[in-house]
Phi, psi and omega in degrees: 000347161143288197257122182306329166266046179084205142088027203235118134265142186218140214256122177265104190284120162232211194203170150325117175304355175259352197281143173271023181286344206267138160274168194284337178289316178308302175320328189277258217310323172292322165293339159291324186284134186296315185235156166256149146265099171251160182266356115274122165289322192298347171260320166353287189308321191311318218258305186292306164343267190328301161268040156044047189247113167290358178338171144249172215249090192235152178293125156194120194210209181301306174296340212218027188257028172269289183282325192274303166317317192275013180290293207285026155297300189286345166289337175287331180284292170303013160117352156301153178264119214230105179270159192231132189226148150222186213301353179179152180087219177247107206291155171076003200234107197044063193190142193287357171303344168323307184316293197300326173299339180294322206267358187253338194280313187300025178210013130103052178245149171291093155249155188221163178210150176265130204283164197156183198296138169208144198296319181306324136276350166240029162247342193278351191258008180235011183262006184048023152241169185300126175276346181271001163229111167231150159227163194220122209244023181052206143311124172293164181287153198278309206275136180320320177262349143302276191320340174273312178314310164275353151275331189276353179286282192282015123335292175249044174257123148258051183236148170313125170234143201253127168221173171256138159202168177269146197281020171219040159256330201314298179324312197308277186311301201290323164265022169268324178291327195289322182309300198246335177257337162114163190298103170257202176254168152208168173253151158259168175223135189244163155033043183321149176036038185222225181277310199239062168281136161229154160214116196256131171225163204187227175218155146342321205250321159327293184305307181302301177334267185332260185312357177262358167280331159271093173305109178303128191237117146105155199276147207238122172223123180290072224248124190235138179331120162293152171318151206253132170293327170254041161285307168323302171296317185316288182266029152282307194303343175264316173332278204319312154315336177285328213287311230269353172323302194256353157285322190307307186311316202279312151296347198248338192249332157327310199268027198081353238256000000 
C-alpha cells in the first residue's frame, strides 16, 4: 500500500458497477485497505458486491465531509488505510473529497489516487473540439453574483471549457451560456460509459433547440469552444480605430479647424 506503516489515503477512480471501466489496480486497493469512504453505501455495496470485495464501509459525501472528515483522519492516524470513492469517477474532482485532502495534507498523511475514468476528460477527447488548452469549470455557482463572475471569466476564456451539469438544469444553463458567451460550438455528452451514452455537437443556440425538443436524460457535460483569438485581435483592432477616430476627432475641434 506505499508506507509500511499505514497512514495512507488513497483516492479511487471508479465507474458504475455495471461498467467494464474499472482497473485491475483499484479492485486490488479496495481489497487492501482496511476502510472504504463512499459517497453512497447503497450504490457502493453494488460495486464491492460485484468484485468480491469485503472492505467494510463508512459513509463520506457532502454533507458530512467536515465532521466525518476529520474522524476519518484520526483513523488515518492510528495507522489505517483508507480509500475514498464516489458513485462513479474521480473522488475529488468537483467533490468533497477536496476537503479531505487539505485535512490529510495539514496533519502530514501520505495521499495518493488511482487513476481512472473521469467524465471531464473524457468528454473532452471525444467532443471534436481542442484538446491541448482547457479549463475545467464544474458546476456553475448557485449564488448569483459568484456565478456572473464566472460567466463574465469564461467569456473571455480561449481555452476549450469543460462543465458540468444536471439534466434538468440543461436547458436553462445552455441558454444562459448562448446569452453571454455568444453562439459558440459545443458538445454535450450524456451517460458517458455508459449503454446510452451520447455526444451531440451542435452551436449553443443549437443545443437549447435540440433539448427543449429532446428531454435530457442522465448527468451531463458541456464542452464548449474558447474565444477565437481572432475574433479578439478584430476587436482590438476596432477599440483602436475608434480610439484613433475620436482623437483625431478631438485635435480638429481644438484646433479650430
Amino acid at each position: 500500500m506505499g508506507d509500511e506503516d499505514g497512514r495512507n489515503i488513497i483516492f479511487g477512480s471508479n465507474t458504475d458497477w455495471k461498467s467494464e471501466d474499472m482497473t485491475f489496480r483499484a479492485i486490488r486497493t479496495l481489497k487492501e485497505v482496511d476502510l472504504i469512504a463512499a459517497e453512497d453505501t447503497r450504490n457502493s455495496i453494488k460495486l464491492l458486491n460485484h468484485f468480491e470485495i469485503k472492505t467494510p464501509m463508512t459513509s463520506y459525501h457532502e454533507y458530512n465531509k467536515f465532521d466525518k472528515g476529520r474522524k476519518l483522519v484520526e483513523k488515518l492516524e492510528e495507522g489505517l488505510d483508507i480509500a475514498v470513492i464516489t458513485d462513479a469517477g474521480t473522488p475529488g474532482i468537483s467533490d468533497p473529497g477536496e476537503e479531505l485532502v487539505k485535512m490529510c495534507y495539514e496533519t502530514g498523511i501520505r495521499v495518493t489516487s488511482v487513476p481512472g475514468p473521469a467524465a471531464c476528460v473524457t468528454a473532452l477527447t471525444m467532443s471534436g473540439l481542442p484538446t491541448r488548452r482547457f479549463a475545467f469549470e464544474a458546476f456553475l455557482p448557485t449564488d448569483k453574483k459568484e456565478r456572473e463572475e464566472v460567466l463574465k471569466e469564461m467569456a473571455a476564456e480561449t481555452r476549450t471549457i469543460v462543465m458540468y451539469e444536471a439534466p434538468h438544469r440543461l436547458v436553462k444553463t445552455l441558454k444562459l451560456l448562448a446569452e453571454r458567451l455568444g453562439d459558440r460550438k459545443v458538445t454535450v455528452c450524456r451517460e458517458l460509459t455508459k449503454r446510452h451514452e451520447t455526444a451531440f455537437q451542435s452551436t449553443l443556440e443549437g443545443a437549447v433547440a435540440y433539448y427543449e425538443a429532446n428531454d435530457p436524460k442522465g448527468e451531463c457535460v458541456i464542452v464548449i469552444a474558447g474565444r477565437s483569438r481572432e475574433e479578439i485581435r478584430q476587436e482590438e483592432k476596432s477599440a483602436l480605430g475608434r480610439y484613433e477616430h475620436r482623437r483625431s476627432y478631438g485635435a480638429l475641434y481644438f484646433s479650430g479647424a
